[in-house]
C-alpha positions, 0 to 999 in steps of 0.5 A: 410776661406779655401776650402782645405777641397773641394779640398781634398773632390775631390780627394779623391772621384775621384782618377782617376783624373790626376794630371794636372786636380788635378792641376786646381781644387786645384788652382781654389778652393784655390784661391776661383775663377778664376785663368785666362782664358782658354787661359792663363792657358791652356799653364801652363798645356802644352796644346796648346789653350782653345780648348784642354784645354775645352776637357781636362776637359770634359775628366776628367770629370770635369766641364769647368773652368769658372764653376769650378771659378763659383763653387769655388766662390760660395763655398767661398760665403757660407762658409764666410756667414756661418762664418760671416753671411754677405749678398751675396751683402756685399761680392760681394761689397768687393771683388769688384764685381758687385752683380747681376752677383754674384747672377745669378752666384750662380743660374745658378751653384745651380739652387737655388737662395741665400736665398735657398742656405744659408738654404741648407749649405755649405755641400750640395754645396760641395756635389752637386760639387763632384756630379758634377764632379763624372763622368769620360766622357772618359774611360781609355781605349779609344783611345785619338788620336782625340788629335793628328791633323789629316792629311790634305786630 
């Protein structure tokens, strides 16, 4: 099992991605999930807290990081039942996970409920997560100075 092929999907279908933000998606999709809080990660990408962090993602366009884990997650869910046919309830068990919050996790991401999942395949989860993140909220051109701390009155 691998997500590399939705990584590789990604960039390929965002080019505009930064390599910082390329750096999160590959580290979530290849660890099929959480790599961390924001607060723990946001230092490893040279950002200060979980603020900056938050809107480093939504200026790339990217969703943020607990629904990035949530999607990988529910990627990976669907790629192991289409590759050995467990039940959502049996991977949740193994990866020691409480399976009710596994199931509200893949409605609250698809808007779909597992047994719709399932039918739909991992192809069309990939392609509402590219979808999902198809969009650049900021323009390269615009100024980034609401970054920069602003003077005290």
């Amino acid at each position: 099992m691998g997500l590399y092929p939705v990584v590789r999907t990604v960039c390929a279908s965002r080019p505009d991605l930064s390599l910082r933000s390329r750096a999160v998606v590959e580290a979530v999709f290849l660890c099929g999930g959480s790599i961390g809080t924001a607060q723990q990660v946001a230092p490893h990408l040279g950002l200060h807290n979980r603020f900056e962090l938050a809107r480093f993602l939504k200026r790339e366009g990217l969703p943020p990081l607990h629904d990035l884990a949530a999607w990988a997650s529910v990627l990976t869910w669907v790629d192991r039942n289409e590759l050995t046919g467990c039940s959502l309830c049996q991977l949740a068990f193994r990866a020691r996970r409480d399976p009710a919050v596994c199931y509200r996790t893949v409605k609250r991401i698809t808007g779909l409920q597992w047994h719709d999942l399932k039918r739909k395949g991992l192809a069309w989860v990939v392609e509402r997560f590219v979808a999902r993140c198809g969009t650049n909220d900021a323009s390269p051109s615009e100024p980034r100075s609401h970054l920069r701390p602003r003077p005290l009155p």
